[in-house]
C-alpha positions in Angstrom: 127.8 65.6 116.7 127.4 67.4 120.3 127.9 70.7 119.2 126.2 71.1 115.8 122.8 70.8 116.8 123.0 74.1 119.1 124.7 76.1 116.3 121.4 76.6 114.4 122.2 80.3 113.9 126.1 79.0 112.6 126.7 77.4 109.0 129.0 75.0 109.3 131.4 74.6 106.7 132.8 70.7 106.7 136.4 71.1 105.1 138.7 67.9 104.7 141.7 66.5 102.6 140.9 64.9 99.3 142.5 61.6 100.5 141.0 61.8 104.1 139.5 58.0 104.4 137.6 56.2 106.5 133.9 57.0 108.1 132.9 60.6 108.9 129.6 61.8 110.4 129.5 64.5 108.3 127.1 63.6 106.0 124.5 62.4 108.5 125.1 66.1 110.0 124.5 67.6 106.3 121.3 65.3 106.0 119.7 66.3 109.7 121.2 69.6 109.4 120.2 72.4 106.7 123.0 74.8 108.2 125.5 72.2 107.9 127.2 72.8 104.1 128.5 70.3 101.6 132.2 69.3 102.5 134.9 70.8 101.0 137.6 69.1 99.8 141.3 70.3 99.2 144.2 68.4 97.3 147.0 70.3 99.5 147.6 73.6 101.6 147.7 76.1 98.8 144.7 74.9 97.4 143.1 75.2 100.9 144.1 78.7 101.1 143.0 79.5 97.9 139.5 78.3 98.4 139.2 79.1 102.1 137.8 82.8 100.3 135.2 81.2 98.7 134.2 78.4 101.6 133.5 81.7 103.6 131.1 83.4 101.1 128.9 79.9 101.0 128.5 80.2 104.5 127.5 83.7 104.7 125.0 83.4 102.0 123.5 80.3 103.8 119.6 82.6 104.0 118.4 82.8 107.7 115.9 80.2 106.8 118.5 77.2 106.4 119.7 78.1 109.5 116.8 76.1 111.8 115.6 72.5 111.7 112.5 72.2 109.6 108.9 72.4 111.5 108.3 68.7 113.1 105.1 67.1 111.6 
């Protein structure tokens, strides 16, 4: 929560276990945040490694535009 709001130039790339419970702030960060991406979830370590790959290339795409807080109105 402190430091996301000053990476605005930094897509954020939530990663969790599948069976992580309780509450996380992540999805408040993903609604106020454009650079913050959807989580991604992982059933065990090799399927974390797997994906890590692709988890990276969302991120990168994330356009320059997504990257700052929407004009305030």
């Amino acid at each position: 929560m402190t430091i996301v709001p000053l990476l605005q130039t930094t897509p954020v790339a939530p990663i969790r276990a599948v069976d992580a419970s309780g509450y996380t702030i992540i999805e408040d960060l993903q609604r106020a945040y454009r650079w913050v991406l959807p989580t991604h979830e992982y059933a065990d370590q090799n399927g974390l490694m797997a994906n890590l790959p692709e988890v990276d290339r969302r991120a990168q795409r994330l356009p320059p535009e997504m990257r700052r807080d929407p004009p305030k109105t």
